[in-house]
C-alpha positions, 0 to 999 in steps of 0.5 A: 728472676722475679721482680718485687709485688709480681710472685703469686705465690707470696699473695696466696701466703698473705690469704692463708694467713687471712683465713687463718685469722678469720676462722675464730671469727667464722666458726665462732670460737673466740671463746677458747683463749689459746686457740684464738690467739695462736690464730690470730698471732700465726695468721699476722705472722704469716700476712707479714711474710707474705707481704715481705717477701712480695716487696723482695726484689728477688726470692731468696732466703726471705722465702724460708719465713712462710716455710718455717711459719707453717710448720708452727702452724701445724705443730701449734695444735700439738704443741698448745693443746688445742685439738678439740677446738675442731674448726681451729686445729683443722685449719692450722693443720691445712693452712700449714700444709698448704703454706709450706707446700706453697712457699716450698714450690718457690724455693724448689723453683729458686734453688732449682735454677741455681745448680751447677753444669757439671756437663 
């Protein structure tokens, strides 16, 4: 098994949710109340499980917070109402994408080494 602070899957969640933060500030679009903040908040959220589940000696359940965090990330635009603000929405829906791509890749490989011998 792995051990803590050696996954690079956990660092590669931290920078999504640095990008997903930073893109307001980027692409100028500060301005649009609800876009912003579901950035800014969603991308704090996914830096602290990126970095909590890096301090996890072992990847477990822990590992399930940056699935379930980039699924809201995709669904945030839908849900809030931001599809117009364009350099916002594409980025939720990309960095979700790809955070749970990523985070589920981990669990794939965890869960996957726990499977019975049935021979």
């Amino acid at each position: 098994m792995s051990t803590a602070w050696k996954r690079w899957r956990d660092y590669v969640t931290i920078v999504f949710g640095v990008a997903l933060f930073v893109t307001p500030l980027v692409f100028g679009d500060t301005s649009r109340g609800t876009a912003t903040t579901t950035a800014y908040i969603l991308g704090v959220l996914l830096i602290l499980s990126g970095l909590l589940a890096a301090a996890i000696r072992e990847a477990n359940t822990v590992e399930w917070i940056p699935v379930i965090l980039g699924v809201s990330t995709f669904i945030s635009t839908l849900v809030f109402g931001f599809t117009a603000v364009t350099a916002v929405a594409w980025a939720a829906y990309i960095v979700g994408v790809l955070a749970v791509v990523n985070a589920g890749s981990l669990l794939r490989n965890v869960t996957g080494n726990r499977r019975p011998n049935l021979a």
